[in-house]
C-alpha positions in Angstrom: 54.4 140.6 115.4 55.9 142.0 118.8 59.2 140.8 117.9 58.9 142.9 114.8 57.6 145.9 116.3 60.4 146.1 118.9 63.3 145.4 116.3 61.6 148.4 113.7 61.5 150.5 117.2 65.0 150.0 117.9 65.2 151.9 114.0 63.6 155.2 115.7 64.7 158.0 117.9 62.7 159.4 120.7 61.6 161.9 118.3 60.7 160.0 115.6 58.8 157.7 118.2 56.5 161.0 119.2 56.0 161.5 115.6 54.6 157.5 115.1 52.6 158.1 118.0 50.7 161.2 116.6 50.7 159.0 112.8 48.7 156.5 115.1 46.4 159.1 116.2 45.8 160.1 112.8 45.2 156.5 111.6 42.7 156.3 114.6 40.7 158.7 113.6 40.6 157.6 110.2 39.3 154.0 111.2 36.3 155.7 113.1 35.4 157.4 110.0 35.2 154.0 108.5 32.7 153.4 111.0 31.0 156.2 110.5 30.7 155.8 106.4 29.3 152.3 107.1 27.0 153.1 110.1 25.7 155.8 107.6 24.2 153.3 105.6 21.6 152.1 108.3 19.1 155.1 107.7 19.0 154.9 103.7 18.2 150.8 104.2 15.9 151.8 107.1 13.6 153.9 105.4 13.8 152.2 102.2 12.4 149.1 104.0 10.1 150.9 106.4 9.2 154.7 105.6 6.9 155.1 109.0 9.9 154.6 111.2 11.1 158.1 110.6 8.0 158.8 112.7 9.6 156.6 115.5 13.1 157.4 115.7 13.8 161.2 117.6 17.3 161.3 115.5 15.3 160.8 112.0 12.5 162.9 112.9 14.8 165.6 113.9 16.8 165.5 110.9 13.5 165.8 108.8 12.7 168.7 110.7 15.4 170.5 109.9 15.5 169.5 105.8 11.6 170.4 105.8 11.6 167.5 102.8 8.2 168.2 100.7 7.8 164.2 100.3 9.8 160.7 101.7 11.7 160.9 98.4 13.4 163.8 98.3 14.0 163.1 102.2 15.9 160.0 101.0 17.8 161.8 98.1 19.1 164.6 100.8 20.1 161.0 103.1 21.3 159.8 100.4 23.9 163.1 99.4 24.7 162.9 103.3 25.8 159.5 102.8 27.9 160.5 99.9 29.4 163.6 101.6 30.6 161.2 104.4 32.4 159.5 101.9 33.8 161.8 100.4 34.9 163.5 103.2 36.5 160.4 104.8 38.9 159.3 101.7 39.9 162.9 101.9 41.1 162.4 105.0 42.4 158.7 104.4 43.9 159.9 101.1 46.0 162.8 103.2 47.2 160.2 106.3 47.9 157.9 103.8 50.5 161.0 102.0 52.0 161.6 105.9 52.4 157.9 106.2 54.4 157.4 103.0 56.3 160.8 104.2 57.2 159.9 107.5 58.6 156.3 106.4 60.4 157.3 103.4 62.2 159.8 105.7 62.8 156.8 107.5 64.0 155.2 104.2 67.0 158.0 103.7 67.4 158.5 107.3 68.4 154.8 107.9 70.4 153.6 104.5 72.5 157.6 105.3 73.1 155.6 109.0 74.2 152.4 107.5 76.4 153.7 105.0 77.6 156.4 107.2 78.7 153.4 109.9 80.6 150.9 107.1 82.2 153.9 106.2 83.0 155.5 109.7 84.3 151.3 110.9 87.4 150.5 111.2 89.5 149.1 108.6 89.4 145.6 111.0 85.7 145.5 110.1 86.7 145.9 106.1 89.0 143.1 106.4 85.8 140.7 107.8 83.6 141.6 105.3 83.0 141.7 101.6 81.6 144.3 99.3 78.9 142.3 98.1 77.5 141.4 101.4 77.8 145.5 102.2 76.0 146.1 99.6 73.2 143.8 100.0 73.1 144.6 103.6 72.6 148.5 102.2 69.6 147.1 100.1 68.1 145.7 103.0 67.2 149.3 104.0 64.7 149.8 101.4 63.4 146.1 101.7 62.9 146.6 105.8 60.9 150.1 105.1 58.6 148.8 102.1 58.3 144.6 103.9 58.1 145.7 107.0 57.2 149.3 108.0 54.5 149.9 105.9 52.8 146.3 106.2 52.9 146.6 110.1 51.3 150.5 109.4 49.0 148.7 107.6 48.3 145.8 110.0 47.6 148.5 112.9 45.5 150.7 110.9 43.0 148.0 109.4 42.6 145.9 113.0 41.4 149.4 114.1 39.2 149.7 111.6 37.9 146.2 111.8 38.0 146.4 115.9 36.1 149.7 115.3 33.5 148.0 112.9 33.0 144.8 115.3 32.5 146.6 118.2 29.5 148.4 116.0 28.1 145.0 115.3 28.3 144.3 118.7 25.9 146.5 119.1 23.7 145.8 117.2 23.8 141.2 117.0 26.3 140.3 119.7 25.4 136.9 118.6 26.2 136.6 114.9 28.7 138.9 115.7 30.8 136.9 117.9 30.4 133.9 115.6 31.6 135.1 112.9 34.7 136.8 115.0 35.8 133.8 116.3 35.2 131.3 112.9 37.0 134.1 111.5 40.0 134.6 113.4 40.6 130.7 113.5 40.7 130.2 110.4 42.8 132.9 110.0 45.2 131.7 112.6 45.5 128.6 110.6 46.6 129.6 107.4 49.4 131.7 108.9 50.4 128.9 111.6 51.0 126.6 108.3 53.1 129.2 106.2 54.8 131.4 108.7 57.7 128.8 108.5 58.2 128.5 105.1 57.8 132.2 104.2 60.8 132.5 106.8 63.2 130.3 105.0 61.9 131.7 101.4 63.6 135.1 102.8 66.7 133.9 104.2 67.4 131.6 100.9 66.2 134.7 98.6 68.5 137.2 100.8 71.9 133.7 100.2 70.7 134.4 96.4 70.8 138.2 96.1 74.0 138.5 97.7 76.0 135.9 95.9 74.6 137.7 92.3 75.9 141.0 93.3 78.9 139.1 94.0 79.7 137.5 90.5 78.7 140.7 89.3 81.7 142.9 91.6 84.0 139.5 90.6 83.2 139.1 87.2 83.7 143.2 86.3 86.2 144.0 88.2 88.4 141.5 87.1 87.6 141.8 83.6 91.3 141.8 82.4 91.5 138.5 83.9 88.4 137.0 83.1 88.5 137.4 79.6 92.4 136.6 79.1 91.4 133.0 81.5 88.3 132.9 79.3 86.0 132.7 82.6 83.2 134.5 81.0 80.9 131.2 80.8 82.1 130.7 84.6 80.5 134.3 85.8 77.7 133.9 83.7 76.9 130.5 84.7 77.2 131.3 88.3 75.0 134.5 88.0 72.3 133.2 85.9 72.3 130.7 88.7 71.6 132.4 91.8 69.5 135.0 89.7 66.9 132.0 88.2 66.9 130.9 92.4 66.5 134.5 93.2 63.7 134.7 91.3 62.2 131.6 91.3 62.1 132.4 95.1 60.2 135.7 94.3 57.8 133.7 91.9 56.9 132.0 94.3 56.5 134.8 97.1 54.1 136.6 94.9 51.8 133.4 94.5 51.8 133.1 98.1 51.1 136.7 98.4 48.0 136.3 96.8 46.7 133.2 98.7 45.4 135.5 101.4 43.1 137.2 99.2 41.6 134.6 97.8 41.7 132.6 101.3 39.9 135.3 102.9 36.9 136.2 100.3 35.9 132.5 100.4 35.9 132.6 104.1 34.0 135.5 103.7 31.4 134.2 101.7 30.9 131.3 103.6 30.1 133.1 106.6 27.8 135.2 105.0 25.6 132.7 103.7 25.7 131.3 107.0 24.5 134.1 108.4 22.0 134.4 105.9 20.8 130.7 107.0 20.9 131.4 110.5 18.7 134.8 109.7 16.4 132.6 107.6 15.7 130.2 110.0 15.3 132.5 113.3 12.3 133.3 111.2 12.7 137.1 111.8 10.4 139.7 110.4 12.0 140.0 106.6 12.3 144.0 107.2 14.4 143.2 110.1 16.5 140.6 108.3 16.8 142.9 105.3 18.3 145.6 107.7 20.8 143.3 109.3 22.1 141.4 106.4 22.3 144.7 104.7 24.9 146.3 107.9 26.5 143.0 107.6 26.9 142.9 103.7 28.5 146.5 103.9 30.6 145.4 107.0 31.7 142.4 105.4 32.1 144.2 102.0 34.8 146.7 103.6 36.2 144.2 106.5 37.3 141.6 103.5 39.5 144.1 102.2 41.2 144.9 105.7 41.7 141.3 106.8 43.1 140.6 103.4 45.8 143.8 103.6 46.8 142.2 107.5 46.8 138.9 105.9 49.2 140.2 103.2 51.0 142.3 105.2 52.0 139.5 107.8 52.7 137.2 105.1 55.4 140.0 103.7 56.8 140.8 107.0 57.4 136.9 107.5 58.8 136.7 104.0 61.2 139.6 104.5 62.2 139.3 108.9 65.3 137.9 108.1 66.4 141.2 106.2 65.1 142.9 109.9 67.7 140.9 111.9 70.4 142.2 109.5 69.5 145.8 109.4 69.5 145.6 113.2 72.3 143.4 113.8 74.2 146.2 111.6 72.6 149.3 113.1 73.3 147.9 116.5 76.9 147.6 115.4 76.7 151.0 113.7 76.2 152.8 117.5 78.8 150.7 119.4 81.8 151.8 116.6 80.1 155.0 116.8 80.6 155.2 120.5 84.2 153.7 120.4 85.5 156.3 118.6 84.2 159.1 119.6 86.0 157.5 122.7 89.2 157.5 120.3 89.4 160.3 119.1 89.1 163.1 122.2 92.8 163.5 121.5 94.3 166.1 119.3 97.8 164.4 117.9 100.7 166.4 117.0 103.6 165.4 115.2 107.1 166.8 116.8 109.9 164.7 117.2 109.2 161.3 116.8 107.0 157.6 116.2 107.5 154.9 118.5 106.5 151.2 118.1 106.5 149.8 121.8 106.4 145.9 122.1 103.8 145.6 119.6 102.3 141.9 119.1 98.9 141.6 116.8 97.0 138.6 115.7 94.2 139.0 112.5 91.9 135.8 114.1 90.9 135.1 117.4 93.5 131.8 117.1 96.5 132.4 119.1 98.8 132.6 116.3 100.3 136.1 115.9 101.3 138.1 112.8 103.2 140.9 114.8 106.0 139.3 118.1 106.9 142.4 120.4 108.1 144.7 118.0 109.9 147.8 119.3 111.0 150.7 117.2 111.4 154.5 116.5 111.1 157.0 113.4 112.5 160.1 113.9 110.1 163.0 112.4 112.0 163.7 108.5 113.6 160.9 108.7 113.1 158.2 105.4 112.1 155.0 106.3 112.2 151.2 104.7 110.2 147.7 106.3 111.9 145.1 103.9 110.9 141.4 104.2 109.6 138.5 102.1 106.0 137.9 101.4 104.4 137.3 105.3 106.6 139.0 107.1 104.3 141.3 108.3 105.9 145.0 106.6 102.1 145.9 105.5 100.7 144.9 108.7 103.3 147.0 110.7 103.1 150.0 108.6 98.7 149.6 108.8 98.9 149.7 112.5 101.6 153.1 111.9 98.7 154.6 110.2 95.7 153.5 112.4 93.9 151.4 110.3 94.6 148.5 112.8 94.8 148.3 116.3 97.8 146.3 118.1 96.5 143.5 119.9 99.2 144.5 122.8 101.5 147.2 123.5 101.2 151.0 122.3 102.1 153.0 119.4 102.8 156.2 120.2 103.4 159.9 118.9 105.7 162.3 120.9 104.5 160.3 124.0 100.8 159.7 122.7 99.0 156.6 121.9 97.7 157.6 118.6 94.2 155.6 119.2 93.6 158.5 121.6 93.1 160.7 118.4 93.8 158.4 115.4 91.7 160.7 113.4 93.8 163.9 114.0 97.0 161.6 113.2 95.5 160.1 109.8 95.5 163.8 108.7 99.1 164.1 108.7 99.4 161.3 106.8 99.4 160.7 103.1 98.9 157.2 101.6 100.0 154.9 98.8 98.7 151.8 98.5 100.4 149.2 96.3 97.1 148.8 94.1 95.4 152.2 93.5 91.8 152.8 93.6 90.4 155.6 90.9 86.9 156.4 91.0 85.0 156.7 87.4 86.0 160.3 87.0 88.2 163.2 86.0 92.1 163.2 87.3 91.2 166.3 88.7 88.4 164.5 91.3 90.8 161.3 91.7 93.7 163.6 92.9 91.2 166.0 94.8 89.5 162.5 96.8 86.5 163.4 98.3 86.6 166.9 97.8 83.5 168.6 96.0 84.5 170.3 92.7 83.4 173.8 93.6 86.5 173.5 96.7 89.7 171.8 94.6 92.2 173.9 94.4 94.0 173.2 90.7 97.2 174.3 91.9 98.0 172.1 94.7 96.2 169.3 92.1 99.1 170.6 89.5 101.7 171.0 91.9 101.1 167.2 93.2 100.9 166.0 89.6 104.3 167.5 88.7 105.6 166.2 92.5 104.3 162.5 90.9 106.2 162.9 87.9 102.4 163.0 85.7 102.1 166.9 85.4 103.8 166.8 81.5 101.8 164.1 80.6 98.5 165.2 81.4 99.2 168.8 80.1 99.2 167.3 76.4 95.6 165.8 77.2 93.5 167.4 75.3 90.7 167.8 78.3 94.0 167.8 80.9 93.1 167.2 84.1 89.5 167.2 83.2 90.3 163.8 81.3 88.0 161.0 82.3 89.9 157.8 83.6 87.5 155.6 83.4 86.2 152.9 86.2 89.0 152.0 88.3 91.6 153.8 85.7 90.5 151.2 83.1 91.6 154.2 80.2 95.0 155.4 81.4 97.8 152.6 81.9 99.1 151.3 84.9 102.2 153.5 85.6 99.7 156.8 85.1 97.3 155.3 87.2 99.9 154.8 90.1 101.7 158.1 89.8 97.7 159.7 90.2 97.6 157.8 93.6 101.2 159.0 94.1 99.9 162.7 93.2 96.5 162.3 95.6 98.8 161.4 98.6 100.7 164.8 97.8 98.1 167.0 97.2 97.5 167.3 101.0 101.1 168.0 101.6 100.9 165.7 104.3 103.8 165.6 106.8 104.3 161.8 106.8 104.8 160.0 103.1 103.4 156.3 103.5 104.4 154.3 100.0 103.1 150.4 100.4 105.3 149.6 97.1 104.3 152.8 95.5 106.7 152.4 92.1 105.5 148.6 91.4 104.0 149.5 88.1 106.4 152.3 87.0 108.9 152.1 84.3 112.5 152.1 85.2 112.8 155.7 83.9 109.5 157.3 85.7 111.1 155.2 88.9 114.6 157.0 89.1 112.4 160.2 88.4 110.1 159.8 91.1 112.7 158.3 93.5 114.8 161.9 93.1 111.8 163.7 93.8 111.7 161.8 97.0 115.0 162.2 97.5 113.6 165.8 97.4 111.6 165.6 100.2 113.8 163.5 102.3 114.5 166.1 105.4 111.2 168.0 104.8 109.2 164.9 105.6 109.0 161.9 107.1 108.9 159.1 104.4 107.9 155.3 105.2 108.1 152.6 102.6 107.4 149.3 102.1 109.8 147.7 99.4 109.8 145.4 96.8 113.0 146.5 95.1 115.4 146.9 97.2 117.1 150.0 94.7 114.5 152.1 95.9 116.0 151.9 99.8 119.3 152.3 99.3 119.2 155.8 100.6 117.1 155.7 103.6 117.9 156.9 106.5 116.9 153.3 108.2 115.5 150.2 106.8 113.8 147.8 109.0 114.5 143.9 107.9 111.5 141.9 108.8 111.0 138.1 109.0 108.1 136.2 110.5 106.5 138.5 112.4 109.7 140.0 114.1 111.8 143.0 113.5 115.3 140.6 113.0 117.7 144.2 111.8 117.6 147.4 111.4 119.9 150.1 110.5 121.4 151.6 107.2 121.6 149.7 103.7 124.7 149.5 104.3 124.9 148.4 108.0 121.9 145.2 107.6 124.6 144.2 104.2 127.0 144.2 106.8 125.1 142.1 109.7 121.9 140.5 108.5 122.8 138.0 106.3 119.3 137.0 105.3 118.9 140.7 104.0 122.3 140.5 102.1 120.9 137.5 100.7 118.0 139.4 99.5 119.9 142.1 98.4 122.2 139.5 96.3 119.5 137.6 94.4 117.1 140.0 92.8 115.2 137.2 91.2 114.5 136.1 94.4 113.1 139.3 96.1 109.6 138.8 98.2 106.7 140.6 97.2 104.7 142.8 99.7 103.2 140.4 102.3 99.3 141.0 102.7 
């Protein structure tokens, strides 16, 4: 229980601490008004059983005085509407700390999954690379499973052990004997029951958590590979595989809620038993049978609303052990979250400006922690308006390079810099003059318009720098004969426009920035010859207004850069003019010779 309470502390702010501390106060309160509606039961029974002790007690006989009753029985109606009023009154005010409870936590609930999804998004493409999306998204469900398995049950836990402290302490008062025996019987038998399941609700959560993940995964594999899956006829494979891990998933939540109910049921038997104990050990003290009546009465009401609170903690530890291991995730991540957070707001202090020139100095990286590298001491410069090429075959590192060009990776040695600059020093301010196109393009299930406009709310797009990029993208004359234009849906991941549109859309969304530097990883690979020549004259266009790098899979489309860089495991091996590495590379005039024989991208 510590160990939980720290790790759900280390999910609050100072602020948000001061707040839980007055949400305890509030809950305090409330347990002493539990005493209160029980202790108000004492009089009613008292009188009921013995009428002349009103005479006897000052607090009776003053309240009589002051209700002027004309007989005992309306006396014990007005208790009686007392009683009730307590009652009333102290739901009320549960009923209301119960609404700030649910408040303050569900805060919590937006306030931590914003944080979570703020950090995968803010981390480093390094950090993308490690990961998968399923995992990320199960680790963004975790959220909502910490704030419901394990904030409110420990809420819970502390407000009912006040009450029942509260309520034990009363009975103290009154039969420190019976009292203490039934707190201690209690309490071990208690400790028991969660001593033999504590384990196994443990590993129940991790193997549920295994489950979860892996059917959100044949979901995102299954879907988004649909082309593939039904053309391999893997349908029965998916399906298989989810109905799977969702029959565990749920079995593993069949049995949770059985368990979940044990507690319950464990705790009204133990209950009953030590009731009728007491009941035999009141029987045979031989006590006078108004006196008995009047205890076993306190203890029958005690016992009636202490069952309920030890079976809430009951459950509520039972959930928290069932649902811990989604706690060391969501803290493992949030921890993670504030040490990217602080690294680059240590990165980025430096405003980058793009004048003259990009240089590569001795740049070596490695993608594992084995000491193999994917990068050897390259060293290279790209003049600002200058076109560029990185030609290889497939592992030669051109996508790795041209990553590390554009910040997404960081060399493992040496410096990249800008005009003199390292551009980790303010890789955020250098991403903005950069427009990208990856090899395989990502649309979102929306208009053109958004997917051109990326991340930009409607109400700010600007439809002529969207038109002006379209027509840059060779698109515009297309999309104008749509009957919704460029209001037309594209479906998820472009799954209603072809391949060649959906390329030229990325094409158009790198331009609508009018970035100053033009990164294409094979940006024509699904365009038709014709759309290609098209598209390769408007960049033509724009070679000496800005500074164009590609990475090339035909080499037709490099023939008039200003430089091409030949790469070859890992090392920069030529660079200079098409014309120039025909001259002196012969591995490059080798590539240039047998089309058939051309290297894809590396990854």
């Amino acid at each position: 229980m510590n160990i939980y309470a720290l790790k759900v502390l280390e999910l609050f702010n100072y602020r948000e601490k001061i707040i839980l501390l007055g949400l305890f106060a509030i809950n305090i309160v409330g347990s002493f008004l539990e005493v209160l509606g029980i202790g108000a039961i004492i009089p009613i029974v008292t009188i009921l059983t013995k009428p002349d002790l009103i005479e006897k007690n000052a607090i009776l006989l003053r309240i009589k005085e002051i209700i002027n009753p004309s007989e005992i029985k309306e006396f014990i109606i007005i208790l009686a509407l007392i009683f009730l009023s307590i009652i009333v009154l102290k739901n009320i005010y549960l009923l209301i700390s119960a609404y700030i409870q649910s408040r303050i936590l569900n805060n919590k609930y937006i306030s931590i999954s914003s944080k979570l999804y703020t950090a995968y998004l803010n981390s480093p493409y390094s950090f993308h690379l490690s990961k998968n999306t399923a995992s990320l998204q199960q680790h963004t469900e975790c959220v909502g499973t910490v704030v419901n398995g394990i904030m409110f049950p420990m809420m819970t836990i502390f407000t009912e052990s006040i009450v029942i402290a509260a309520i034990i302490i009363a009975l103290f008062c009154i039969d420190i004997i019976s009292t203490l025996f039934i707190t201690i019987a209690f309490t071990s038998m208690m400790g028991i029951f969660y001593i033999v399941v504590r384990t196994k609700l443990k590993k129940l959560g991790e193997t549920r958590n295994f489950h979860r993940a892996k059917t959100i995964q044949q979901i995102n594999q299954g879907l988004g590979g649909i082309k593939e899956t039904k053309i391999l006829h893997k349908e029965n494979y998916f399906i298989s595989q989810f109905i799977k891990h969702t029959t565990e998933a749920v079995n593993i939540d069949h049995k949770e809620k059985v368990i979940l109910q044990i507690p319950r049921l464990y705790i009204e038997t133990v209950t009953v038993m030590l009731v009728i104990s007491m009941m035999i050990y009141f029987i045979n003290l031989g006590n006078n049978p108004q006196v008995f009546l009047v205890k076993m009465s306190l203890f029958a009401v005690a016992a009636i609303r202490i069952m309920p609170s030890f079976a809430r903690i009951s459950t509520s530890m039972t959930t928290m052990r069932i649902y811990s291991p989604a706690l060391d995730v969501l803290v493992d991540d949030i921890r993670t979250a504030d040490c990217m957070k602080d690294r680059t707001i240590e990165q980025n202090h430096h405003n980058n400006k793009f004048k003259n020139c990009i240089e590569l100095k001795n740049i070596i990286f490695s993608y594992g922690s084995n000491n193999e590298f994917n990068i050897k001491s390259i060293s290279l410069k790209i003049m600002k308006k200058q076109s560029v090429a990185f030609v290889g075959s497939t592992g030669a590192g051109k996508t790795t390079v041209v990553d590390m060009i554009t910040g997404l990776l960081s060399p493992s040695s040496g410096t990249i810099e800008v005009d003199g600059n390292d551009i980790h020093s303010g890789v955020i301010s250098w991403q903005k003059h950069i427009g990208y196109v990856p090899q395989s393009i990502y649309l979102t299930d929306e208009s053109i318009k958004s997917n051109v406009a990326f991340g930009i709310e409607e109400k700010d797009m600007d439809d002529s720098k969207i038109w002006n990029a379209l027509d840059l993208a060779q698109i515009g004359d297309f999309i104008k004969k749509l009957p919704e234009g460029i209001n037309t849906l594209v479906g998820e991941r472009g799954a209603r426009i072809s391949g060649g549109e959906k390329q030229r859309i990325g094409i158009a969304r790198a331009l609508y920035h009018n970035p100053e530097i033009l990164v294409m990883d094979e940006a024509t690979s699904s365009l038709d010859n014709e759309t290609e020549r098209a598209f390769m004259d408007t960049i033509k266009n724009l070679s000496g207004k800005k500074t164009i790098i590609l990475i090339a899979h035909r080499l037709t489309t490099i023939r008039h850069c200003d430089k091409i860089f030949f790469l070859e495991k890992g090392r920069l091996l030529a660079e200079g003019t098409y014309q120039e590495l025909l001259d002196k590379c012969p591995e490059f005039k080798r590539m240039a010779g047998e089309p058939a024989c051309q290297g894809v991208k590396s990854l």
